[in-house]
Steps between C-alpha positions, in 0.01 A plus 500: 500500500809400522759418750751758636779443646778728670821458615734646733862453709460526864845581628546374865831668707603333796527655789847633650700226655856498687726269354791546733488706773773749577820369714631635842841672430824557662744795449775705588387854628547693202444255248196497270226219522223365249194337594307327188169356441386225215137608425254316247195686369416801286512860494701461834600790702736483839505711819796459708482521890727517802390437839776658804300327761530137452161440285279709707451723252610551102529875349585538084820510442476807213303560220804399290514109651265370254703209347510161557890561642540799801821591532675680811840658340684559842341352794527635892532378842156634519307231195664183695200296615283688243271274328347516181233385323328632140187466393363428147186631327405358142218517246302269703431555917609506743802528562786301685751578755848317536532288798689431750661877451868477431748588789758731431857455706761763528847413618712828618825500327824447671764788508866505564737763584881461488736774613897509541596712778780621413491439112859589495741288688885485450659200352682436841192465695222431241250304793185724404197540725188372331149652566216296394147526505147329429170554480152437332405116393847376632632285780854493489791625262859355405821693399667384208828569328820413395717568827382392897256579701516538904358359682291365239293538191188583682603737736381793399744734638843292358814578455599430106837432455602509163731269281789577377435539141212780618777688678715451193211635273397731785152419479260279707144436420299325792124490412190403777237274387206505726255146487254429258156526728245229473359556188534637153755772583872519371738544798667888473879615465713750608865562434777716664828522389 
């Protein structure tokens, strides 16, 4: 008899492996944030999770964070210190988890508040009591504009006087810009005139 021979392909996945893990993130409240994953492997499917109590334990995001990207459109005071972590099923078990789970930190956004009290004033006396607030991520605020400010620009309740081209136009615009917080927010605005 003769010989017989057979051949075949054996095809050989590997198994799912984390490439780069996803980065801790910092935001301004409001603000949308993306965590990513690089993945190799086949047939790979992903499972977002967020843990509220520091890594003790991890619940699934939704049945809709199944990429290798979550995205949070508009974050909350209440996802800073959230962490996050996905995990990554392929062809081939088992499956892998990201590690160390990325931090999420929220920075509360400043607020300002500017208020001329009177907003009308006569040309003869145009000193105008200043009202000035503010709040959230910020630590101080200035006064700016084109006349004086008394006692100075940081006092929040100054007296603006204005120069004399304002009182010629009979307009004054003084605006309040609060400080820009530690961290990725802008600093906020507010104008009277």
């Amino acid at each position: 008899c003769p010989a017989v021979t057979n051949c075949m392909v054996l095809t050989i996945y590997a198994l799912p492996a984390i490439t780069s893990q996803p980065a801790n993130a910092t935001v301004c409240v409001g603000s949308p944030v993306v965590f990513s994953v690089g993945v190799t492997g086949q047939g790979l499917t992903y499972q977002w999770q967020v843990s509220t109590n520091n890594g003790v334990s991890f619940a699934n995001i939704s049945t809709t964070a199944t990429n290798a990207s979550y995205t949070n459109l508009a974050t909350t005071l209440a996802n800073a210190s959230s962490l996050y972590q996905v995990i990554v099923s392929g062809t081939c078990s088992p499956s892998v988890t990201s590690t160390p789970a990325a931090r999420l930190t929220i920075f509360n956004a400043p607020t300002a508040v500017a208020i001329a009290n009177p907003s009308v004033v006569c040309a003869t006396s145009p000193a105008t009591p200043l009202i000035g607030s503010f709040g959230g991520g910020a630590t101080t605020a200035a006064w700016s504009g084109a006349g004086t400010f008394a006692p100075n620009t940081t006092t929040l309740n100054a007296t603006y006087t204005p120069t004399a081209a304002e009182i010629a136009a009979h307009t004054a615009t003084v605006t309040l810009t609060s400080s820009n917080p530690s961290g990725p927010c802008p600093p906020a605005t507010a104008t009277a005139t």
